[in-house]
mmCIF file of the N, C-alpha and C atoms, coordinates in Angstrom:
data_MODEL
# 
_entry.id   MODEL 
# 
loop_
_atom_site.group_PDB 
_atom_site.id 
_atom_site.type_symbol 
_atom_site.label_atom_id 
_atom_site.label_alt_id 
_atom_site.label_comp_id 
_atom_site.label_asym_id 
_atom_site.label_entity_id 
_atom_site.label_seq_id 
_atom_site.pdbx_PDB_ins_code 
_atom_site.Cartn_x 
_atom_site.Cartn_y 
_atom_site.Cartn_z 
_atom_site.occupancy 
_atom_site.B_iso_or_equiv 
_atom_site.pdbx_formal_charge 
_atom_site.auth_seq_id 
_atom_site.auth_comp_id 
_atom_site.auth_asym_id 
_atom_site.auth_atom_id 
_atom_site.pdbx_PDB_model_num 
ATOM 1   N N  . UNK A 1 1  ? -15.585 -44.101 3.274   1.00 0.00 ? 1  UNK A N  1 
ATOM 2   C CA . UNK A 1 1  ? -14.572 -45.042 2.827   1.00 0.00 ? 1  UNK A CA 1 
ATOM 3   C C  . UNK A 1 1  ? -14.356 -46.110 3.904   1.00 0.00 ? 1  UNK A C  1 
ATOM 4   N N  . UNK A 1 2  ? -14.073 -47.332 3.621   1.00 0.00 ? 2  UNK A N  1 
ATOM 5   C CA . UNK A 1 2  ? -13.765 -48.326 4.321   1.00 0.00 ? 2  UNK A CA 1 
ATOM 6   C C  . UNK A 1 2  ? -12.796 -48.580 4.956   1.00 0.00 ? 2  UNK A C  1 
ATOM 7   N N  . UNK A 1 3  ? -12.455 -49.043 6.052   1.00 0.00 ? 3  UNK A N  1 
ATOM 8   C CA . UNK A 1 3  ? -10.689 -48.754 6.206   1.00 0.00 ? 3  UNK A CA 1 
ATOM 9   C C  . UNK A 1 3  ? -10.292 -50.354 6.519   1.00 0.00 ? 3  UNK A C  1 
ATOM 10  N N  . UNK A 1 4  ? -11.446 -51.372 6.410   1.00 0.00 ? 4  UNK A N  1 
ATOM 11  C CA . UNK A 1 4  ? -11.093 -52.928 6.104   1.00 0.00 ? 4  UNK A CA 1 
ATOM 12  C C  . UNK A 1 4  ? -10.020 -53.314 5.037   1.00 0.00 ? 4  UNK A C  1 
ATOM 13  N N  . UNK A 1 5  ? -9.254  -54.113 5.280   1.00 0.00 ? 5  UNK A N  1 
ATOM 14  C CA . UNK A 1 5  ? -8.395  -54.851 4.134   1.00 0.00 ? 5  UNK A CA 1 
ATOM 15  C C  . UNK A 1 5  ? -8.904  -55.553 3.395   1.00 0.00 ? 5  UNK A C  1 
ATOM 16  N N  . UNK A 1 6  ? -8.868  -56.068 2.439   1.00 0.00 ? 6  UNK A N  1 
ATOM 17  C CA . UNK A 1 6  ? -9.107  -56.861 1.718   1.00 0.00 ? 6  UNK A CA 1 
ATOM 18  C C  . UNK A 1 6  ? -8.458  -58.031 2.078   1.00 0.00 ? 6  UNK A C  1 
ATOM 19  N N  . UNK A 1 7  ? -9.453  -59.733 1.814   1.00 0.00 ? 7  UNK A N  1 
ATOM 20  C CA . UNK A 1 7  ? -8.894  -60.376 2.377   1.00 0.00 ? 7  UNK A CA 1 
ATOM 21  C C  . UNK A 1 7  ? -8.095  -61.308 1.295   1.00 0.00 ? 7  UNK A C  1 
ATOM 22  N N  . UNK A 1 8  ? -7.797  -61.252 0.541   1.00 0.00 ? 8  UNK A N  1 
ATOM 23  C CA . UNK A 1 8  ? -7.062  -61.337 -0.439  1.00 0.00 ? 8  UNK A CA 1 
ATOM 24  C C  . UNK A 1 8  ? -6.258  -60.776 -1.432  1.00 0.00 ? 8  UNK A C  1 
ATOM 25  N N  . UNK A 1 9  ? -5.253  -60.915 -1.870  1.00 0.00 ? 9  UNK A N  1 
ATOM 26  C CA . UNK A 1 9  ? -4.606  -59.922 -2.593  1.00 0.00 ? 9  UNK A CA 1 
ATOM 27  C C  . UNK A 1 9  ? -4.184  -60.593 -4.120  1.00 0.00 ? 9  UNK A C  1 
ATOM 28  N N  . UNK A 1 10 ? -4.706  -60.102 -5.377  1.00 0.00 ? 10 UNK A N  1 
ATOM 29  C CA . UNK A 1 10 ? -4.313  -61.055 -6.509  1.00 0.00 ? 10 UNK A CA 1 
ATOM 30  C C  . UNK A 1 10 ? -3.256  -60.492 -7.311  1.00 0.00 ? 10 UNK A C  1 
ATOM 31  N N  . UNK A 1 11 ? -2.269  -61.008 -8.021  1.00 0.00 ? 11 UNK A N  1 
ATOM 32  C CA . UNK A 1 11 ? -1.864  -60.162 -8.590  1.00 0.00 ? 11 UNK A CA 1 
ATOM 33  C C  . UNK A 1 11 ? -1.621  -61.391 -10.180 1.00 0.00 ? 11 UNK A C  1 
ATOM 34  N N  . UNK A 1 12 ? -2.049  -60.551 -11.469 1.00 0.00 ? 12 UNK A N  1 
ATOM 35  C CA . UNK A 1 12 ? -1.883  -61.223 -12.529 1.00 0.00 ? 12 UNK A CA 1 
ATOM 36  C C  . UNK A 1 12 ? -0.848  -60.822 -13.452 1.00 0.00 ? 12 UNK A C  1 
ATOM 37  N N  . UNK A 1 13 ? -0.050  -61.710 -14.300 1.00 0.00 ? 13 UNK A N  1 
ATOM 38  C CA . UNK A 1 13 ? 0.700   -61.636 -14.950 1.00 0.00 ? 13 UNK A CA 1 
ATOM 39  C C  . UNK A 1 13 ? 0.996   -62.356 -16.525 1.00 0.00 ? 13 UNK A C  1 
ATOM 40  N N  . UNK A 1 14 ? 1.700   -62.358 -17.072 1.00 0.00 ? 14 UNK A N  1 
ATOM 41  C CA . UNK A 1 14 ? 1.633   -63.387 -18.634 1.00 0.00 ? 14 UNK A CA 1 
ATOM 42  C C  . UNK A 1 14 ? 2.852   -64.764 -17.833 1.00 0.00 ? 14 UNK A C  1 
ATOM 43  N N  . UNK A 1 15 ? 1.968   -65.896 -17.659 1.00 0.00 ? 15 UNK A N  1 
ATOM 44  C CA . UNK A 1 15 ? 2.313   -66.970 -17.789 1.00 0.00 ? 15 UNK A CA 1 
ATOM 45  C C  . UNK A 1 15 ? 3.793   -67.054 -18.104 1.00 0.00 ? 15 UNK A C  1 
ATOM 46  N N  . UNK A 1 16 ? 4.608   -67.551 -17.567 1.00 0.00 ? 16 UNK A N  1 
ATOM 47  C CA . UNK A 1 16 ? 6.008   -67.864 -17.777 1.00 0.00 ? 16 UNK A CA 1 
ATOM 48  C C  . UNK A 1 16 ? 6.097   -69.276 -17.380 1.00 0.00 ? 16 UNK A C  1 
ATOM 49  N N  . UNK A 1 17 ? 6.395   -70.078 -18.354 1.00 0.00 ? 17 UNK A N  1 
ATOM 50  C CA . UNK A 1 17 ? 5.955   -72.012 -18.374 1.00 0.00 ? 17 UNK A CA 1 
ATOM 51  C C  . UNK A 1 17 ? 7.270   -72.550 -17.155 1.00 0.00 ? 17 UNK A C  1 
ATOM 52  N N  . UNK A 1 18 ? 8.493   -72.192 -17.291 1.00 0.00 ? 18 UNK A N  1 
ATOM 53  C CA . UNK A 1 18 ? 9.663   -72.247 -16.225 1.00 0.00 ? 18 UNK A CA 1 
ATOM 54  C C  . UNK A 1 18 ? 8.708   -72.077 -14.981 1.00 0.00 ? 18 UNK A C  1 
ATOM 55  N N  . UNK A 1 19 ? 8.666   -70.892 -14.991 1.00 0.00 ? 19 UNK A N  1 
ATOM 56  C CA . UNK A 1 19 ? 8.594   -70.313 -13.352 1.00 0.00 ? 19 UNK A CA 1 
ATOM 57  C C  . UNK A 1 19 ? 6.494   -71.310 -12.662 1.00 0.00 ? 19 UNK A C  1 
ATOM 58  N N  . UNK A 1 20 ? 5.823   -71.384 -13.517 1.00 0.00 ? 20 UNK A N  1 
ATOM 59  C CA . UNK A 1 20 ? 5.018   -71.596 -13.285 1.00 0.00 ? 20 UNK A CA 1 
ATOM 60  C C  . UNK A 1 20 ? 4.717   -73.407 -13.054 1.00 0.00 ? 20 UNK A C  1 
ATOM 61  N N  . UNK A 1 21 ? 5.533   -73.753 -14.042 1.00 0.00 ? 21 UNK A N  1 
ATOM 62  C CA . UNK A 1 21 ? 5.571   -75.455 -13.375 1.00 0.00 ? 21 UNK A CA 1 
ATOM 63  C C  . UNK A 1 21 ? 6.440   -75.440 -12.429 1.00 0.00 ? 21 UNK A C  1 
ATOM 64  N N  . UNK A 1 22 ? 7.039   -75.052 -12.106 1.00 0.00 ? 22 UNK A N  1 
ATOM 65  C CA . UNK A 1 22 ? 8.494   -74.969 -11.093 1.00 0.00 ? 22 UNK A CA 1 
ATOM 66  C C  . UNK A 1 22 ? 7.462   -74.754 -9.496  1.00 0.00 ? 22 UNK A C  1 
ATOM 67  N N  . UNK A 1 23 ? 6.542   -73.797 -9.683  1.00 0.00 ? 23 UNK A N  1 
ATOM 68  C CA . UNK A 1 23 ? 6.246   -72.870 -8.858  1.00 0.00 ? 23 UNK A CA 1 
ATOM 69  C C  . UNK A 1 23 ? 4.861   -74.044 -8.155  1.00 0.00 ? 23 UNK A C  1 
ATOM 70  N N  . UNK A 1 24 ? 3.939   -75.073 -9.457  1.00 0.00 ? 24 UNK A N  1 
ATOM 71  C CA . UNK A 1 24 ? 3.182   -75.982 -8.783  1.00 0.00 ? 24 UNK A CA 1 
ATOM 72  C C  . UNK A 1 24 ? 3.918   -77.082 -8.261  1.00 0.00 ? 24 UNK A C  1 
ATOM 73  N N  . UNK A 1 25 ? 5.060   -77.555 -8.622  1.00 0.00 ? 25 UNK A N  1 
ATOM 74  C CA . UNK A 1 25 ? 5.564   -78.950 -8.283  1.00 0.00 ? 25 UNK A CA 1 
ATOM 75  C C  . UNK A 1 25 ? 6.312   -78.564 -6.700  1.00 0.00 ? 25 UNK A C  1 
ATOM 76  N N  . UNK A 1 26 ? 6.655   -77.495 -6.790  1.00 0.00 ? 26 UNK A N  1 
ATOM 77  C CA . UNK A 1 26 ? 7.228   -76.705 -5.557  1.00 0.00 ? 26 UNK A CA 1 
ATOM 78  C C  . UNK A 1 26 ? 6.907   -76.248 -4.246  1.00 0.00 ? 26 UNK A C  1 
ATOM 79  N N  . UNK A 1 27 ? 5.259   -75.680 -4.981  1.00 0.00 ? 27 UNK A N  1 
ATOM 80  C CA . UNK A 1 27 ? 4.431   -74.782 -3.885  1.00 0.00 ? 27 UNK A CA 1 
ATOM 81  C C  . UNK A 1 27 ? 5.031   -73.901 -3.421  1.00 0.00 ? 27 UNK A C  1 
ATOM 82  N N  . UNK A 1 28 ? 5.556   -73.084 -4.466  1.00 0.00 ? 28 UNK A N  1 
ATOM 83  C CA . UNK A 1 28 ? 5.993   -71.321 -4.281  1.00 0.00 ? 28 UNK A CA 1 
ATOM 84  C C  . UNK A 1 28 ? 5.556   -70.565 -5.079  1.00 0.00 ? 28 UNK A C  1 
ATOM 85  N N  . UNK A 1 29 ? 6.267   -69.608 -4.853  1.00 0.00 ? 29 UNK A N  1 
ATOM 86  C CA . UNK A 1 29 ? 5.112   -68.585 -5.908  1.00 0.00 ? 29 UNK A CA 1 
ATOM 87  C C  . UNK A 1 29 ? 6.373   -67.752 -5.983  1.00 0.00 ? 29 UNK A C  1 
ATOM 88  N N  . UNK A 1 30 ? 6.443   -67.112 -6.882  1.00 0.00 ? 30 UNK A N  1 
ATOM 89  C CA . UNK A 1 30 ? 7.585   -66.189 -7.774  1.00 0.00 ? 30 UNK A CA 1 
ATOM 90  C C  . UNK A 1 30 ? 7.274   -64.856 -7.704  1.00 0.00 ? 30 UNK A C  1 
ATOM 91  N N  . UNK A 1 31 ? 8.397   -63.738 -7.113  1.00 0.00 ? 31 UNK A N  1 
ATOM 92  C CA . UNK A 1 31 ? 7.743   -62.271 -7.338  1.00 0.00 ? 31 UNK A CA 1 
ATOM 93  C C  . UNK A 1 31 ? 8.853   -61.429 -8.155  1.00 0.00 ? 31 UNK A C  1 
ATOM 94  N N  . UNK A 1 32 ? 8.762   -60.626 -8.873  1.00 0.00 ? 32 UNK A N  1 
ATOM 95  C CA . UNK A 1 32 ? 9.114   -59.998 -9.374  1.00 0.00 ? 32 UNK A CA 1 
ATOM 96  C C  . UNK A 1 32 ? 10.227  -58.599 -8.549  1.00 0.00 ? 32 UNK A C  1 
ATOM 97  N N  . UNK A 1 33 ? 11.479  -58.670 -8.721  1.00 0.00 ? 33 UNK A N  1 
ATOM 98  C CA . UNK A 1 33 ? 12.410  -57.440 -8.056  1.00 0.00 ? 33 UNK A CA 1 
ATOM 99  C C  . UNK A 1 33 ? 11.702  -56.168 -8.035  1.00 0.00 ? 33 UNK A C  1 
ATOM 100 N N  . UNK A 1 34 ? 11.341  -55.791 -7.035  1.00 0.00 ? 34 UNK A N  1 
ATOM 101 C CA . UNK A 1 34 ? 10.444  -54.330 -7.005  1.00 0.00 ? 34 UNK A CA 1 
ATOM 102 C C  . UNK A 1 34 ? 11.344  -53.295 -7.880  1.00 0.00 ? 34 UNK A C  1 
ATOM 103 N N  . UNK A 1 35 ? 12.673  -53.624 -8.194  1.00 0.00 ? 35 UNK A N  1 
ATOM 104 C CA . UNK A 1 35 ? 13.601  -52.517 -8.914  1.00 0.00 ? 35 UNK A CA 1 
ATOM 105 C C  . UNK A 1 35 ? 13.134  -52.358 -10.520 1.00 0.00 ? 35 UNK A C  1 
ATOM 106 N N  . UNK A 1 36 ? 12.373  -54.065 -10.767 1.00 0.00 ? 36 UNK A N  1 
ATOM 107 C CA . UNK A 1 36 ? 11.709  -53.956 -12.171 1.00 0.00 ? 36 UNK A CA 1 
ATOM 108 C C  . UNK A 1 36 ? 10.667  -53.745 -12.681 1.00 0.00 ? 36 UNK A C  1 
ATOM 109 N N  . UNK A 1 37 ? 9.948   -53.450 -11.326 1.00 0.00 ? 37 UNK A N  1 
ATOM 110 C CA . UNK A 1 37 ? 8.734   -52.838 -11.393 1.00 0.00 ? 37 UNK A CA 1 
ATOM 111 C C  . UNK A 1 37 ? 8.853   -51.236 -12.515 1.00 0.00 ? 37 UNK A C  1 
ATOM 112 N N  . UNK A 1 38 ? 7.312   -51.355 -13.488 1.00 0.00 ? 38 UNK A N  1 
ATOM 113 C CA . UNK A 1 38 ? 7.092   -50.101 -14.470 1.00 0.00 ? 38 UNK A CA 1 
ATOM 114 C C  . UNK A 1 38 ? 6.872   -48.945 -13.608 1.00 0.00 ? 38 UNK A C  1 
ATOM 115 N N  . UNK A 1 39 ? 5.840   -49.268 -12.594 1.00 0.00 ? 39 UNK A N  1 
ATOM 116 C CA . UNK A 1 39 ? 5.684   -48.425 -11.610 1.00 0.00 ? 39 UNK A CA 1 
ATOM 117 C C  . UNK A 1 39 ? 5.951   -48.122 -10.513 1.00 0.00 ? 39 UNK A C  1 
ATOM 118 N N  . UNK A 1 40 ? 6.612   -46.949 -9.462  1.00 0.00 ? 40 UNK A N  1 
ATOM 119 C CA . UNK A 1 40 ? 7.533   -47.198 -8.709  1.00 0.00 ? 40 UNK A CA 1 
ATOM 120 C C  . UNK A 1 40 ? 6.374   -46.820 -6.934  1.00 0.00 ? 40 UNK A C  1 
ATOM 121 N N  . UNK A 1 41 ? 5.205   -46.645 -7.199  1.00 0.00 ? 41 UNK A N  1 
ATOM 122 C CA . UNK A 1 41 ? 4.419   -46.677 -6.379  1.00 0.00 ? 41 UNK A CA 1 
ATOM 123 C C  . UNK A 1 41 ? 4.265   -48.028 -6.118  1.00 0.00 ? 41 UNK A C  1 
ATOM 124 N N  . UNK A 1 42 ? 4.264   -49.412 -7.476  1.00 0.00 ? 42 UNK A N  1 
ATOM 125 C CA . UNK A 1 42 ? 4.008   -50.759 -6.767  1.00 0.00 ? 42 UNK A CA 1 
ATOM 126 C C  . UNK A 1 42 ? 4.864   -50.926 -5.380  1.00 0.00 ? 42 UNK A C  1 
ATOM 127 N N  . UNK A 1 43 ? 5.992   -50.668 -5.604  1.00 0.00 ? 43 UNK A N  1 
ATOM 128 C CA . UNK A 1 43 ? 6.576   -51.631 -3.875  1.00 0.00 ? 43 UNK A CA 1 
ATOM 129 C C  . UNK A 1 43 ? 6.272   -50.275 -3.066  1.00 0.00 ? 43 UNK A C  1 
ATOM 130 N N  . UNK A 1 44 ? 5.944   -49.065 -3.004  1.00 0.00 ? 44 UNK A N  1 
ATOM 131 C CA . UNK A 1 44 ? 5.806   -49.000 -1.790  1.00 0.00 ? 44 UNK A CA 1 
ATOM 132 C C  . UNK A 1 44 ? 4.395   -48.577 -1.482  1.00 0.00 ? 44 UNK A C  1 
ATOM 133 N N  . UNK A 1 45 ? 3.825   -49.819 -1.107  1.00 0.00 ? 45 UNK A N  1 
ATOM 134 C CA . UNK A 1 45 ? 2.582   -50.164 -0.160  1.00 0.00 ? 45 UNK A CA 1 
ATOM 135 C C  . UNK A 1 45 ? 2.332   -48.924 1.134   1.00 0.00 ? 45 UNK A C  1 
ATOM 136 N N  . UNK A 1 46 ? 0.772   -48.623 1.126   1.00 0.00 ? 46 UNK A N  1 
ATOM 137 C CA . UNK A 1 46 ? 0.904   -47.866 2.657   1.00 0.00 ? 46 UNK A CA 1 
ATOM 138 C C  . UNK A 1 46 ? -0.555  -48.494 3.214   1.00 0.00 ? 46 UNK A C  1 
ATOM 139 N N  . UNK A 1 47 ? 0.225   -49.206 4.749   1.00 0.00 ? 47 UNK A N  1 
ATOM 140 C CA . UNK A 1 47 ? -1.286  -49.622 5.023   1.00 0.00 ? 47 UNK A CA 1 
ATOM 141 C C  . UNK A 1 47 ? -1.547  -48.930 6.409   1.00 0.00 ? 47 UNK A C  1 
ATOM 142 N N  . UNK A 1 48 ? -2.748  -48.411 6.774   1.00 0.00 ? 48 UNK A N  1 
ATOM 143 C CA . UNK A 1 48 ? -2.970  -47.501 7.696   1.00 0.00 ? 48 UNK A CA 1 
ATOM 144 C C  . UNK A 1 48 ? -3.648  -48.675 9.010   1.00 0.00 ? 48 UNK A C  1 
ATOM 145 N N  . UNK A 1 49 ? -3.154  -48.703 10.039  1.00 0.00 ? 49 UNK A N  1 
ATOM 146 C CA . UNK A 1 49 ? -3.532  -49.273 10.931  1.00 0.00 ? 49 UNK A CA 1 
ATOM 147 C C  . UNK A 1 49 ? -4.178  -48.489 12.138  1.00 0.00 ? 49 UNK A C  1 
ATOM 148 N N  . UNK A 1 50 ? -5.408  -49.223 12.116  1.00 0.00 ? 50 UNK A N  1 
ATOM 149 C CA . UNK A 1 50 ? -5.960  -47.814 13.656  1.00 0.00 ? 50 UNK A CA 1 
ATOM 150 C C  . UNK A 1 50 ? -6.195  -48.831 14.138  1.00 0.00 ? 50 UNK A C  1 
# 
């Protein structure tokens, strides 16, 4: 197994026209309350550093 990161991280979603023109005219990006997350492993991340 690899223990490199990945050097990018994507995450996809269904288009929301508000948040997404808001988000190019802006240059931000929108995240979602980890409390509304379906799955409760999404927010907690484990990254192993050696």
């Amino acid at each position: 197994m690899s223990s490199s990161l990945p050097q990018y991280l994507y995450k996809y979603s269904r288009p929301n026209e508000d948040r997404l023109l808001s988000g190019i005219k802006n240059e931000t990006v929108w995240a979602e309350n980890p409390n509304d997350f379906n799955d409760p492993f999404d927010c907690a991340p484990f990254i192993e550093k050696n």
